[in-house]
N, C-alpha and C positions, 0 to 999 in steps of 0.2 A: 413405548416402542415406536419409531419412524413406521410410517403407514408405508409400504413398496408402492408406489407410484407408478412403477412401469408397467406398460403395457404391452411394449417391445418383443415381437417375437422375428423380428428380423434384423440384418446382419447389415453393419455398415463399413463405409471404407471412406478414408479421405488419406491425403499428405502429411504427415505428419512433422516432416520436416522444412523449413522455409522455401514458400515458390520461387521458381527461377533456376536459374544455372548454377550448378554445382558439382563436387567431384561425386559426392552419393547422395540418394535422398532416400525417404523410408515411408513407404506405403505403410499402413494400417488398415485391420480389419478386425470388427468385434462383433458377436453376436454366437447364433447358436450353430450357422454353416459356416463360420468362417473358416476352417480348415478344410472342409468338405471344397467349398468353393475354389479356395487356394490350390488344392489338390488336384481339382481338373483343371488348374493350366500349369500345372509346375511337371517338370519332365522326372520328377522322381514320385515315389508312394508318401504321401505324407501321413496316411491314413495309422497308422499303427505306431507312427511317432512318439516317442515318451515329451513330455512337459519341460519346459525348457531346454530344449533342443535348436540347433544350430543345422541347418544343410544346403548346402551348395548345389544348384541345378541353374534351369532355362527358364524360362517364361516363355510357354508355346501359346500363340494363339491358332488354334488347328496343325498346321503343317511348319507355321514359320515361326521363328526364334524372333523374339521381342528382345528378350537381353538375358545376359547369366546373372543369375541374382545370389541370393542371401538369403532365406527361410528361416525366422523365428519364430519357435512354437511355445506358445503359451497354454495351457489349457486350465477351464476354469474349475473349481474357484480360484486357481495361484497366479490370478494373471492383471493387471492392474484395476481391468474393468468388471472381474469376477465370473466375467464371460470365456466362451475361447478366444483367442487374441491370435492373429497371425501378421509381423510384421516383415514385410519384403523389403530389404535392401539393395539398390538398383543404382544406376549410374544416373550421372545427374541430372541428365539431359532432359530438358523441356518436354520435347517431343513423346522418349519412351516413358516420363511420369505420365502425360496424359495417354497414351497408348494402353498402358496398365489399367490406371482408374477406369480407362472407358472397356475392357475387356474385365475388368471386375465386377462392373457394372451389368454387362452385360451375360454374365455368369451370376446375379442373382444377389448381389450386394447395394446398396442405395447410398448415396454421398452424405458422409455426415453431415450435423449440421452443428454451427458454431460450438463448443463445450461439449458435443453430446457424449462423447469416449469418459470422460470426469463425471458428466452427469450419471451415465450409467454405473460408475465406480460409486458415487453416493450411494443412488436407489438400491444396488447390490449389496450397503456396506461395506463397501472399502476404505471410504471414507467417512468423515461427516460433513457439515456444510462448511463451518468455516475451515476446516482442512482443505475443501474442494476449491475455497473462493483462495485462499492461501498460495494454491496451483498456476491462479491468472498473475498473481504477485510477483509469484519469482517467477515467472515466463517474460513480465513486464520491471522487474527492477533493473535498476541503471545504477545503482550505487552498490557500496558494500553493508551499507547500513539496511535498505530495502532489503539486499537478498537474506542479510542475518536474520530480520525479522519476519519476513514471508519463510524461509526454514522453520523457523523455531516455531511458528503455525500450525505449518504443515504436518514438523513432528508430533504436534498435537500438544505443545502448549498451553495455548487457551484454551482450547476443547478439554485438557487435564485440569482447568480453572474452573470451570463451568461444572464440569463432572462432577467434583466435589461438593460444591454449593448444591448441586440440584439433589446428588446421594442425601446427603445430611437434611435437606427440606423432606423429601419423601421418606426419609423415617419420622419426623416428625407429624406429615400428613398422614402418615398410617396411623398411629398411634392416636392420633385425635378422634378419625375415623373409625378406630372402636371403639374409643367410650361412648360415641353413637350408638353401638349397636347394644352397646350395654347401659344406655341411658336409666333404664328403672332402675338398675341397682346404684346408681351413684360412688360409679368406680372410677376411679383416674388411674392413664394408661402414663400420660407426657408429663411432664414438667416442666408447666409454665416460665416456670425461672429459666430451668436451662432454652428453653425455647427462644427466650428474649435475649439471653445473650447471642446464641446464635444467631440470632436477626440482627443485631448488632455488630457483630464479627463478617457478616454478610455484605450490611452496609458501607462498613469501611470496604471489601473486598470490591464492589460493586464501583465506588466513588474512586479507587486504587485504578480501575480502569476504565472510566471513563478520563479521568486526568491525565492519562497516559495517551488520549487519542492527538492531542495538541503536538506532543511529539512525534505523536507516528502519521499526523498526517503532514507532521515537515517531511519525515522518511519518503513521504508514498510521493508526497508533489512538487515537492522540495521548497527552495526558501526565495519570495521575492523581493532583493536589498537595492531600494533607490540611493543612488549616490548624488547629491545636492548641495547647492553651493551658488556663490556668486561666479560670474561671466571670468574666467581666468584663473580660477581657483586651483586647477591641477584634475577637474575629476576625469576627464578623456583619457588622462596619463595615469593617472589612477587605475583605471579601468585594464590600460593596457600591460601596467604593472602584475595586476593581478592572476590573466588573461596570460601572460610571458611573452605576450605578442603584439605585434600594434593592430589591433581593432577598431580600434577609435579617430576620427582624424585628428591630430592636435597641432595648436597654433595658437602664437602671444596674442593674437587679436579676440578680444572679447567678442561671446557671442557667436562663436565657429559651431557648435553645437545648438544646428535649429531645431531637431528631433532627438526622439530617443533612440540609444544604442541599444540592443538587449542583447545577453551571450547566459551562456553556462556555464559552469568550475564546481568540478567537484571538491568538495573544501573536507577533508578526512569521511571519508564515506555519506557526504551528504549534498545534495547538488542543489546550487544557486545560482537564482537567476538574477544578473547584475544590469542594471539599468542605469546608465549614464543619460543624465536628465541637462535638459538645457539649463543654462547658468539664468539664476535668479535674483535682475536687481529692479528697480524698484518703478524706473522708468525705461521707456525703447521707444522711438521714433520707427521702426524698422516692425510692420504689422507682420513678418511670416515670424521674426523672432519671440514675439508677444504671443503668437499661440504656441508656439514651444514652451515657452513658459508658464502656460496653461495646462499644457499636457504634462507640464513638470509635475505642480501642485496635484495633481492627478493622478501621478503614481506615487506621490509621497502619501496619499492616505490609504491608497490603493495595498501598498508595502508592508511587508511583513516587517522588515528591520528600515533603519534609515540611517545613510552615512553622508551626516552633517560636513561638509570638508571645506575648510577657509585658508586662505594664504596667513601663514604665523606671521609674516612680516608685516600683515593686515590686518593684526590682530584685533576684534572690538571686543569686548565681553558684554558690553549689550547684545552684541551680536548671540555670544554664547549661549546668555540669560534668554534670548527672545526664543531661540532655539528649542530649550527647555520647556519653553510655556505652550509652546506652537505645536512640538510633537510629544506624541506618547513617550514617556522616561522607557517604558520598555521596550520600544525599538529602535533608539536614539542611541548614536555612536558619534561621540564626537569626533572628530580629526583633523589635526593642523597640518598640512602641508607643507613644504619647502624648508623644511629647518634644515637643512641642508645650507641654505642662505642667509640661515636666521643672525639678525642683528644685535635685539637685545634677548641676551643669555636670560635673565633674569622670569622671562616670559615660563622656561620649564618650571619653575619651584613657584607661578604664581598660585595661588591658592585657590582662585579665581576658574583657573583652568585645569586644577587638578584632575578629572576625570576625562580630561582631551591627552587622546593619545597622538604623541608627537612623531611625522613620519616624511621622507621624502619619496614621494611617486618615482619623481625623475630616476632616482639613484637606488631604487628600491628597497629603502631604510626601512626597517620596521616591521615591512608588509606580512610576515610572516606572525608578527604579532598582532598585524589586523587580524590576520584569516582567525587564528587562535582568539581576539575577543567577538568574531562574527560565531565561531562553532559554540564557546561558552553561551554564547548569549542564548542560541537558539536551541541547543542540545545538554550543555554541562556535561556533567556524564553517565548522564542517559543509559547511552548506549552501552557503556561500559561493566553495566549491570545486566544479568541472566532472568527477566523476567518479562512477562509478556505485555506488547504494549500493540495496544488495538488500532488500526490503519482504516477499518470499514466503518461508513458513516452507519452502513443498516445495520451492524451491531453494537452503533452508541443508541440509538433509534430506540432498539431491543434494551439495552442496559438502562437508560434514562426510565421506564418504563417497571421494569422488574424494579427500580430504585424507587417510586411511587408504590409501587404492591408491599414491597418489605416494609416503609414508611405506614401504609396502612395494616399490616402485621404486629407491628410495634405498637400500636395506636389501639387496636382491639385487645392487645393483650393489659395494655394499661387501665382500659376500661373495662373488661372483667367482660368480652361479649361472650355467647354461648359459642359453644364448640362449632356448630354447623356453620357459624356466618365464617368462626374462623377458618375453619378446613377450606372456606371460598377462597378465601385471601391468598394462603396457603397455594392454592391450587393454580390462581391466579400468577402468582411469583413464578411457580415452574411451568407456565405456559410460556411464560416470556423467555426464559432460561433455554424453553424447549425451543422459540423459533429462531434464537441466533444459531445450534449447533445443530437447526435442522429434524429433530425429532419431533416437532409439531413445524407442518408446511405445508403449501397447495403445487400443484403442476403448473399454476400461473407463475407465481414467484418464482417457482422454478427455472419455469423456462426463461422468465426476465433474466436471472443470475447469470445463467448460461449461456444466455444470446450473448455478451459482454464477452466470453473468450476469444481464440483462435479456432478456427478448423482443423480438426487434428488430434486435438487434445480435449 
């Protein structure tokens, strides 16, 4: 069982809705007076209120009217933080949000502090850890891919992954743990066998998600594709091909591109960040061009994907071939530019250049099948499958670790060790199990987890 960590016996309140100017915003308040509190300045009884309840009054501060508000009564346990929950809905103004907070303050409430409304949802059970870190995910996702995956957290996906693996170890820990206590008679509870397969079934389970983090941390941070080329290549037009806008300056003169460009595109619910890199040739008289071309090489190893892009009418295939040797095959994208102009026909069917996708920027030939080999490359379909794929480094951290423990599970069963060393091992596995989903944890980590949200939430 998760140790209650809380200490908490008093009541907070913060914004819950984005600071600033708005048509409403929504005050929050958790703890064990929140309604009590709310009650002394609200111009109705709130006191006898049923549980999720809606009421329309004032915000008095003594004699004067602060604003007519909106009263949402939550009462615990049915209410997000397990607590009583009271949230005021108020008009948007700067001014009567802080007027509220400082009069709720003032009435016996204390200003949340970053995550602490979720925090308190964990320590009460309402959630569990990675359900809770799941909460900052979809507060912070930007694409459609993030929010699917931070959802499918939330509802407890992974937490339903973890669940199982850890049910099915503690039956096995049990059972070990009484042939302990029945050591003189020389009785067996478990079955070895079936133990090892399950440690087997474990480990694939375990390595199923750690290999999924590659993907989910394109989700969480998205994708960074340098575009590269020599002085005139087309990548600026590229750029703003992709972009549907002109972003880039472009111009026949080589070397117009002395820095990099950097933008965003979400490319089917995953967002990349597109780096137009100064054109790279071989020599430059011109010293601010030659550090650009330093800062190229820079982000091309720096890069997640790289889009090699050369003039078709330029064609070299040493060029291609150097291409190949120079960067990683797996984030190497060839592309030939301008065939729009192209000369000789004979260039699409060379063999040579079979895996260069042929496009014009200008006229924006293709590009739609760029985007389509940038999502394969970096996604396939991933996404397109219902199963969970891990986004938090501190629960590969946790997994890598429980994947060692099972490793030595496997290892003592093969060697035939006595029960006690095993039930360590054993015990060892579900420690680790325990501190991704939060059931083994400290009020340090805690509060680390939870400095990282919003106020409010």
């Amino acid at each position: 069982m998760r140790e209650n960590l809380s200490t908490w016996n008093d009541t907070i309140v913060a914004l819950a809705t984005a600071p600033g100017l708005g048509a409403i915003a929504v005050i929050r308040l958790s703890g064990y007076n929140a309604i009590d509190i709310a009650d002394s300045v609200f111009s109705k009884n709130l006191d006898n209120k049923a549980t999720h309840t809606v009421h329309f009054g004032k915000i008095m501060n003594g004699k004067d009217v602060l604003d007519e508000v909106v009263v949402s009564i939550y009462r615990a346990p049915k209410s997000y933080t397990g607590e009583e929950v009271v949230e005021i809905s108020c008009h948007g103004s700067p001014f009567i949000q802080d007027s509220i907070l400082q009069l709720m303050q003032f009435s016996g409430a204390r200003l949340a502090k970053p995550g602490e409304f979720t925090q308190r949802a964990f320590l009460n059970g309402k959630l569990d850890l990675t359900q809770a870190e799941a909460v900052a995910d979809l507060i912070a996702s930007n694409t459609e891919a993030s929010r699917k995956t931070a959802l499918h957290n939330l509802k407890g996906g992974f937490s339903h992954d973890l669940q199982l693996m850890r049910e099915k170890l503690i039956k096995f820990s049990a059972l070990i743990e009484l042939e302990l206590d029945f050591s003189q008679e020389d009785v067996a509870f478990a079955n070895k066998k079936e133990l090892e397969i399950l440690v087997q079934q474990l480990q694939v389970k375990t390595m199923q998600l750690l290999d999924s983090f590659k993907l989910g941390n394109v989700i969480k941070n998205g994708v960074q594709v340098a575009i590269v080329g020599k002085p005139n290549a087309g990548k600026s037009t590229l750029l703003n091909a992709l972009l549907n806008e002109n972003r880039a300056l472009v111009s026949d003169i080589p070397g117009t591109t002395r820095d990099t460009v950097e933008e965003y595109i979400n490319i089917q619910g995953v967002l990349y960040k597109l780096i137009d890199t100064a054109g790279i040739r071989a020599s430059t008289l011109d010293s601010i061009e030659q550090m650009g071309i330093e800062k190229s090489r820079e982000k091309i190893s720096a890069a997640d994907l790289v889009i090699a892009l050369f003039d078709v009418n330029d064609a070299s295939i040493e060029q291609v071939i150097n291409w190949k040797k120079e960067i990683d095959p797996d984030k190497l994208i060839l592309v030939a530019n301008k065939v729009d102009l192209l000369k000789d026909r004979s260039l699409l069917t060379n063999e040579a250049l079979k895996e260069v996708l042929f496009i014009s920027a200008k006229d924006k030939q293709n590009i739609e099948a760029l985007e389509n080999t940038l999502h394969q490359k970096v996604v396939g379909d991933g996404l397109q499958k219902e199963y969970t794929i891990v986004t938090n480094a501190r629960h590969v951290a946790s997994l890598k670790k429980l994947s060692f423990a099972l490793n030595d599970i496997e290892t003592g069963l093969q060697d035939n060790i006595t029960g006690d060393l095993l039930a360590l091992d054993i015990r060892q596995a579900l420690h680790y199990l325990g501190t991704i989903t939060g059931q083994i944890t400290n009020e340090d980590q805690l509060d680390f987890i939870f400095s990282k949200f919003c106020i409010g939430k």
